[in-house]
C-alpha positions as a printed NumPy array, in Angstrom:
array([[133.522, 108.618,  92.417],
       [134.93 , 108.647,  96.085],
       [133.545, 108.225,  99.139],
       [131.343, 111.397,  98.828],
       [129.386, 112.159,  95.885],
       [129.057, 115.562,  94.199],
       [125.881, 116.478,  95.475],
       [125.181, 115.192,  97.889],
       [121.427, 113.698,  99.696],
       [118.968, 115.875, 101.531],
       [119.045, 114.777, 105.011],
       [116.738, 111.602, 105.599],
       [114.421, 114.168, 108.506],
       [114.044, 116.965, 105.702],
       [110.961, 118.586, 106.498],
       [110.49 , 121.626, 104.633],
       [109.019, 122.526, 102.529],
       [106.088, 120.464, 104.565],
       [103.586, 120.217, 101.906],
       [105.787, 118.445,  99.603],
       [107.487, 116.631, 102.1  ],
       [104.491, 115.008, 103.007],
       [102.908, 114.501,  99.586],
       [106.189, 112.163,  98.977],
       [106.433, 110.446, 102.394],
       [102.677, 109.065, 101.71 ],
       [103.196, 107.873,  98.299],
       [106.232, 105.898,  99.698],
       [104.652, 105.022, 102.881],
       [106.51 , 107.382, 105.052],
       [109.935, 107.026, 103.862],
       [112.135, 108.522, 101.26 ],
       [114.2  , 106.948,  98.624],
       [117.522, 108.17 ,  97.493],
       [115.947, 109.628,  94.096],
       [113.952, 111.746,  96.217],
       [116.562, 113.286,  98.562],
       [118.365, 114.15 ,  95.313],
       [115.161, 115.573,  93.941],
       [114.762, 117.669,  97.002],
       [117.341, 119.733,  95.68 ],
       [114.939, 121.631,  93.388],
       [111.199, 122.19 ,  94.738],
       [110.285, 122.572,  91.276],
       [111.636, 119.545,  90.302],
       [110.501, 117.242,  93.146],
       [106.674, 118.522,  92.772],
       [106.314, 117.548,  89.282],
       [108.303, 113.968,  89.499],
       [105.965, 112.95 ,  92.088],
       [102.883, 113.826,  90.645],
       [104.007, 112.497,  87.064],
       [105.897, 109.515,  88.057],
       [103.195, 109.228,  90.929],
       [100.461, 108.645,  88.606],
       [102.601, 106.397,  86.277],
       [103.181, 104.232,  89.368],
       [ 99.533, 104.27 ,  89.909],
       [ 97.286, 105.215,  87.672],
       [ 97.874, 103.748,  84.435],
       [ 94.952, 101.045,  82.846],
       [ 98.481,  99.12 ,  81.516],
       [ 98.738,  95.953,  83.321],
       [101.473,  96.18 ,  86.29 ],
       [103.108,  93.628,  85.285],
       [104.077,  94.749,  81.611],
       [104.545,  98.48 ,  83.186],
       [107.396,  97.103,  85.132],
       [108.946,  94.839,  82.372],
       [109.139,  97.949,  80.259],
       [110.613, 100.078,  83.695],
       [113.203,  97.041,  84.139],
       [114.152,  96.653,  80.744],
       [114.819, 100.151,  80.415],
       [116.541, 100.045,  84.024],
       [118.97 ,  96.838,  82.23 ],
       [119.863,  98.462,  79.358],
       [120.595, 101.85 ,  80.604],
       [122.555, 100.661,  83.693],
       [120.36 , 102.154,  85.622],
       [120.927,  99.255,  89.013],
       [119.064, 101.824,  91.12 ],
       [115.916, 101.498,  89.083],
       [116.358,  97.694,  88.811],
       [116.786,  97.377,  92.556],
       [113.784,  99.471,  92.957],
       [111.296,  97.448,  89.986],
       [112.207,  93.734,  90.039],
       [110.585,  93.235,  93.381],
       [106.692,  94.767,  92.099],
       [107.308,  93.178,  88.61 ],
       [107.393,  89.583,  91.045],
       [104.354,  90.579,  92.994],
       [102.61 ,  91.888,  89.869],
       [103.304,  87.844,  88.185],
       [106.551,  87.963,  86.754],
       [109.061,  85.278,  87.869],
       [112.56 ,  85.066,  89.361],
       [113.596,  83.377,  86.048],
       [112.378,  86.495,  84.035],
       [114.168,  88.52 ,  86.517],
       [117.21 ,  86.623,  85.934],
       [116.908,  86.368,  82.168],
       [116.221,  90.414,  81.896],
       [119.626,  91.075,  83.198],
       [121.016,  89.934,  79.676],
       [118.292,  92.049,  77.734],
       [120.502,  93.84 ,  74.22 ],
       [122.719,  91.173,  74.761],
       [123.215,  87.84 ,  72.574],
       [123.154,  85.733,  75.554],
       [118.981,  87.264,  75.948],
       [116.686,  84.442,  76.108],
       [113.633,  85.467,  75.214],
       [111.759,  81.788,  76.324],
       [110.81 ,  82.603,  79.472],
       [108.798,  85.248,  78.104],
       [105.624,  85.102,  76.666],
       [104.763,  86.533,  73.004],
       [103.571,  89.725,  74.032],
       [105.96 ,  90.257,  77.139],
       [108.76 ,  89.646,  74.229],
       [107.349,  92.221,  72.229],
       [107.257,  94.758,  75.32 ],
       [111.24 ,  93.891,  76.024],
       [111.762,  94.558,  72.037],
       [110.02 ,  98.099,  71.897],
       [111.954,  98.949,  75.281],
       [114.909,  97.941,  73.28 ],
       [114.336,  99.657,  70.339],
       [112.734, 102.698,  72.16 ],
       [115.517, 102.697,  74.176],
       [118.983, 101.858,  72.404],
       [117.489, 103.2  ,  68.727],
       [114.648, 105.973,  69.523],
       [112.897, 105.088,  66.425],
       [110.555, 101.313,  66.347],
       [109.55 ,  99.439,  64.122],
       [106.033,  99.712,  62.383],
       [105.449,  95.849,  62.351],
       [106.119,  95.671,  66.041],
       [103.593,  99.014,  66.986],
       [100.648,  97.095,  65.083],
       [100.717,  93.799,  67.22 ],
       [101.287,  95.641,  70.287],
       [ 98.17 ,  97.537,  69.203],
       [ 96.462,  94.739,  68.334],
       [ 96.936,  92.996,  71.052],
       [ 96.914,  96.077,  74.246],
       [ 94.979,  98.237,  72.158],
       [ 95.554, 102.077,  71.918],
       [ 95.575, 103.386,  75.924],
       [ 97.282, 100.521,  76.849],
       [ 99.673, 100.861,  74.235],
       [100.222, 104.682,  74.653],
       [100.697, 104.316,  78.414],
       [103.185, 101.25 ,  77.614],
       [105.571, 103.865,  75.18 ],
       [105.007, 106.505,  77.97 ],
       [106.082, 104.145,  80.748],
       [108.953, 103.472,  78.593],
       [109.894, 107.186,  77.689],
       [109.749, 108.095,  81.265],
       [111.561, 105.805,  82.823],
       [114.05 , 106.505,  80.368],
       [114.421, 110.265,  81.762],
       [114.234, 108.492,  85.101],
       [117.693, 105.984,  84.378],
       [119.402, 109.146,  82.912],
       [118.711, 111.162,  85.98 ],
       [119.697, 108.694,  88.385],
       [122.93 , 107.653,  86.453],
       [123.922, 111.386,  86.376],
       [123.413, 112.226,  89.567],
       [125.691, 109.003,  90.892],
       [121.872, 108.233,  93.037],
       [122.824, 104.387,  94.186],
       [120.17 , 102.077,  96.24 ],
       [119.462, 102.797,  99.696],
       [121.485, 100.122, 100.989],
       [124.375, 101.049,  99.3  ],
       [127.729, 102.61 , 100.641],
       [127.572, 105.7  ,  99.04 ],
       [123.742, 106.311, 100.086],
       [124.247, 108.3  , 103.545]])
């Protein structure tokens, strides 16, 4: 793409319709990301992703820190830099390390190590994988991630997974780039 993208942001002072406007400057703390000026395109749209992706932000039982290994991984192996740029820095404050950080940039690639993981963090970065590159997952791997999280944990894990999934394709479709980026005006 050019200088200028398709479609392009809503305006960074956008304040209509007011309602929603404000619903999604508190749950970012008065500002707005790029993903929402796109999604400010459609009111429709923008209502549900905040109250969905809202509450699997900040609602979920899963522990933070494996609901943003599963929203990185995903975000690495969809290409999806936006979502990376947006997830590394709360996977760090939720315990994860630069070194994991660094290592996830290789995830679905043979130059992955997987050492600086533990067991169970591994398995969360292989059911991204397969959840994400192959749809289907492996039976062996479901039953020790249910043995060990447990069913709610484990169904919020596969629906953190799924929906940042929708959130990488939307973001890589619609050319949406991190806020410090050239193409973010």
């Amino acid at each position: 793409m050019s200088n200028s993208r398709l479609i392009p942001y809503q305006p960074l002072d956008l304040s209509e319709p007011a309602d929603l406007v404000a619903e999604i400057r508190k749950r970012r703390g008065g500002q707005f990301i790029n993903l929402d000026r796109m999604l400010l395109h459609s009111e429709p749209f923008a209502r549900g992703w905040n109250v969905f992706i809202g509450n699997v932000r900040e609602k979920l039982s899963l522990d933070p820190k494996l609901r943003e290994l599963g929203m990185c991984g995903v975000a690495i192996l969809n290409g999806a830099e936006y979502e990376f740029f947006h997830h590394a820095p709360p996977f760090l404050k939720a315990g994860g390390t630069q070194e994991q950080v660094d290592a996830m940039r290789h995830l679905g690639q043979k130059t992955f190590n997987p050492d600086c993981f533990s067991d169970l963090e591994n398995d969360v970065l292989e059911l991204t994988l397969q959840m994400t590159r192959h749809i289907k997952v492996d039976p062996a791997l479901m039953e020790r991630l249910l043995n060990v999280l447990g069913s709610t944990a484990l169904v919020e894990l596969v629906g953190v997974i799924a929906s940042y999934n929708m959130v990488s394709r939307f973001l890589i479709a619609l050319d949406i780039h991190p806020e410090d980026h050239p193409l973010s005006s």
